[in-house]
C-alpha positions in Angstrom: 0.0 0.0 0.0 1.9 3.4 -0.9 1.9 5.7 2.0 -0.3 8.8 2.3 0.9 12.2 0.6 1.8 14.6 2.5 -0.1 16.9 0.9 -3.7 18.7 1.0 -5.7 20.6 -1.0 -7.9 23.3 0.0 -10.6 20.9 0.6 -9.0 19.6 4.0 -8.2 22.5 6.3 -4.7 22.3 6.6 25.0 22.5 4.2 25.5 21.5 0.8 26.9 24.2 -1.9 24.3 24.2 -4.6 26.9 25.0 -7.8 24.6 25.3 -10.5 25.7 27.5 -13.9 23.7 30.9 -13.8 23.2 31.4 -17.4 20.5 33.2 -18.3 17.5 34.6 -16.0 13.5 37.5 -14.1 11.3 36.2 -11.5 10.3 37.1 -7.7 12.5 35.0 -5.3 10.6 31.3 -4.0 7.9 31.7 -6.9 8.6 29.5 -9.9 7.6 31.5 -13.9 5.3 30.0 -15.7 5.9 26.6 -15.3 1.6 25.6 -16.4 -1.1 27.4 -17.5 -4.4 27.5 -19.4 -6.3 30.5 -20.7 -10.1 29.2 -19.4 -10.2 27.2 -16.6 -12.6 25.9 -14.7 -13.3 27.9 -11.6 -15.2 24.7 -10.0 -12.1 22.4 -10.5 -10.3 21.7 -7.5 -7.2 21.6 -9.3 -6.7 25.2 -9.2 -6.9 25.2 -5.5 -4.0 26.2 -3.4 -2.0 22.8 -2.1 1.0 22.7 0.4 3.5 20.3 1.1 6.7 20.1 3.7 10.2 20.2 1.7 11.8 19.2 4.8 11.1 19.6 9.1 11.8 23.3 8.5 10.5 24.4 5.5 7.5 24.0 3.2 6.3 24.5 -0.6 2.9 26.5 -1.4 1.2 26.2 -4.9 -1.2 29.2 -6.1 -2.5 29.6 -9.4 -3.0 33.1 -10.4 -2.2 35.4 -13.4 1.1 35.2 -15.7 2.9 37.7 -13.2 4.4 35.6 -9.6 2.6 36.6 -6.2 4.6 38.4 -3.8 4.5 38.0 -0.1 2.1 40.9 1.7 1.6 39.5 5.0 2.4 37.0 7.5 0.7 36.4 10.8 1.9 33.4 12.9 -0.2 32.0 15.4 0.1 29.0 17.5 0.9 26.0 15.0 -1.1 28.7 12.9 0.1 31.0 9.7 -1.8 33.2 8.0 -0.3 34.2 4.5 -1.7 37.0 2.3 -0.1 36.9 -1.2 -0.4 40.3 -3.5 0.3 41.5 -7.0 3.5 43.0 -7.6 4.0 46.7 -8.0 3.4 48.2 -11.7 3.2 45.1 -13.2 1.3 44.4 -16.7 0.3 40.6 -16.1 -1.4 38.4 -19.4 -4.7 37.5 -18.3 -3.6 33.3 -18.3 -4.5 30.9 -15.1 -0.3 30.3 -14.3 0.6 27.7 -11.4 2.9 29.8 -8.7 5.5 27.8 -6.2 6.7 29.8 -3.0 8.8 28.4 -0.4 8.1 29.4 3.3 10.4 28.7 6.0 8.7 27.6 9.2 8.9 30.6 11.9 11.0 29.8 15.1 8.8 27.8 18.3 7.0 26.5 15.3 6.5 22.2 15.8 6.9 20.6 12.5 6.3 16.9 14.6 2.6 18.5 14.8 -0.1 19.4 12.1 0.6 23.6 10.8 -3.3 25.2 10.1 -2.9 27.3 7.3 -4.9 30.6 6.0 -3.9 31.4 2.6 -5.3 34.8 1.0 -4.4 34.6 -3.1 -3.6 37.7 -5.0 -7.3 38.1 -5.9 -8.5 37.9 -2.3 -10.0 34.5 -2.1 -9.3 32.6 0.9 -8.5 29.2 1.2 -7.5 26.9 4.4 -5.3 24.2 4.3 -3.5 21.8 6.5 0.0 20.5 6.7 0.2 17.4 8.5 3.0 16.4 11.1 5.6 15.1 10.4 7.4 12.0 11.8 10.8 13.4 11.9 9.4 17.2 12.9 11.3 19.3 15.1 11.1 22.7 17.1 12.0 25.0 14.8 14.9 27.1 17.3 15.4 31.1 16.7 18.4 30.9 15.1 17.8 28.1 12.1 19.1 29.5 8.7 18.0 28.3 6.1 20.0 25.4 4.3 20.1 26.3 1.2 20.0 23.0 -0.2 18.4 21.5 -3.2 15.0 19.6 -1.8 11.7 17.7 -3.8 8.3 16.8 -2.2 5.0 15.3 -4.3 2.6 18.5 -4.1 0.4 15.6 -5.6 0.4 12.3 -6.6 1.4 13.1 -10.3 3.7 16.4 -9.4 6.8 17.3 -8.0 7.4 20.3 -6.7 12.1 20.8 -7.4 13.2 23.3 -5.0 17.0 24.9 -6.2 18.9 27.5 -5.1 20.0 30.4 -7.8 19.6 33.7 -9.5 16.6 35.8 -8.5 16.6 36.8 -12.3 17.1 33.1 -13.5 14.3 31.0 -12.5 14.1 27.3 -13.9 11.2 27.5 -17.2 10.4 24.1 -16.3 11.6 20.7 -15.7 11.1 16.9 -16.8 11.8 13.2 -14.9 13.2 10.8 -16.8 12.4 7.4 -14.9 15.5 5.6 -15.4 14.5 2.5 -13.1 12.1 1.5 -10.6 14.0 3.3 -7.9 16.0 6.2 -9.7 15.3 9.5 -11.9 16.7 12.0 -13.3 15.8 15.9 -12.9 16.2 18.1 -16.1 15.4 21.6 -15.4 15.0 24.1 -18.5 17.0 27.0 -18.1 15.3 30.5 -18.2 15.4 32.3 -21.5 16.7 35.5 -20.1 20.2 36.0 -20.9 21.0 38.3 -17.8 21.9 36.9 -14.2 22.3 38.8 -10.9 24.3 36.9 -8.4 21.9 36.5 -5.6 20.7 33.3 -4.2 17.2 32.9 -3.7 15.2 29.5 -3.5 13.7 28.7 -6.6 10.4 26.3 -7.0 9.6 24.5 -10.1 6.3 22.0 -10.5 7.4 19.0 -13.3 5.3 16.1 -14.1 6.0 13.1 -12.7 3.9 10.0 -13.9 5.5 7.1 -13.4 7.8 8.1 -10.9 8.2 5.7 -7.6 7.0 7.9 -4.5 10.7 7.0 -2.8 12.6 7.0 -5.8 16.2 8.5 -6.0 16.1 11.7 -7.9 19.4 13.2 -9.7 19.4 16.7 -9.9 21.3 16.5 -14.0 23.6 20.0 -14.1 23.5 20.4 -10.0 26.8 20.0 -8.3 27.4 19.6 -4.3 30.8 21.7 -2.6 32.3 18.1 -3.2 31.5 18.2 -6.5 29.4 15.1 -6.4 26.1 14.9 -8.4 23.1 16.8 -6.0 20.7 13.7 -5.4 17.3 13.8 -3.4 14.4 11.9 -2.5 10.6 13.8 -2.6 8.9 14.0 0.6 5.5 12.6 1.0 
């Protein structure tokens, strides 16, 4: 029997060196481009509700959908095991009028018990509210006040035909999408598309991108192709769920 995702939709209330090549890149920092879309959906699916899923005991994955242009973080009130998070439009932006599937990655505040369910409030750019639920984790932790972010490469199933890639790089150079080749019943590889942009600024920021995985074992071995740790060795990870 495969084991429950750790993932919900709006329905249920609830030290590695990444050395990637920055060639090319223009997107808000945690919020992947436009990595899906479709120019009529359908309001009623719930496929175009909000979904969350933990990366790791500290950190978590959000998926909006929205117009062409990325949300950008308004607000964030933490409660007790409670966030609320209130996405908004970015300044003086002209966005095409196209449904576009938006990743953010949250880090969990300090005092914050990743071992215990996280209730969450999610407000999208448009002002529709949608609760959600992040379930505990069996290997959660107090999150303590001074826990920095690794800034490692991470994967979780945001469902149980997506994965949701988290990398580290260029605000300006987000990942235009990515594809899973199964190469056995226990291994993939990870081939992101690089952005089109041909500028890069040197920042590092955590970068989200949602790629299709049909096919894909839940615990299977993923190689991140093109992603180097400070060793050198080939960046390898296994999706939460």
């Amino acid at each position: 029997m495969k084991a429950p995702l750790r993932t919900f939709s709006a329905l249920v209330l609830g030290g590695v060196v990444l050395a990637a090549a920055l060639t090319g890149c223009a997107t808000s920092a945690g919020t992947s481009p436009v990595p899906e879309s479709t120019s009529d959906p359908n309001t009623s699916d719930t496929s175009y509700a909000p979904k969350a899923a933990w990366l790791d005991g500290t950190s978590f994955v959000l998926k909006t959908w929205g117009d062409a242009c990325v949300p950008q973080i308004g607000d964030i009130v933490a409660g007790d095991q409670s966030l609320e998070i209130v996405l908004v439009d970015g300044e003086d932006e002209a966005c095409a009028d196209v449904q576009t599937a938006h990743g953010t990655y949250m880090g969990l505040p300090a005092g914050f018990d990743s071992s215990r369910p996280v209730e969450l409030t999610v407000t999208d750019a448009a002002g529709v509210k949608s609760e959600l639920t992040l379930p505990g984790l069996a290997d959660g932790e107090i999150i303590p006040a001074d826990r920095m972010s690794p800034q490692t490469p991470a994967a979780t199933w945001i469902d149980e035909r997506e994965l949701a890639i988290l990398t580290w790089g260029s605000s300006t150079c987000m990942p235009a999408a990515g594809t899973v080749e199964v190469v056995s019943e226990t291994e993939g590889i990870v081939r992101m598309e690089p952005s089109a942009n041909q500028v890069c600024t040197m920042d590092l920021v955590p970068q989200v991108t949602f790629v299709p995985a049909e096919g894909v074992a839940a615990d299977a071995k993923l190689t991140l192709e093109g992603y180097v740790d400070a060793d050198g060795a080939p960046v390898v990870v296994t999706a939460v769920r």
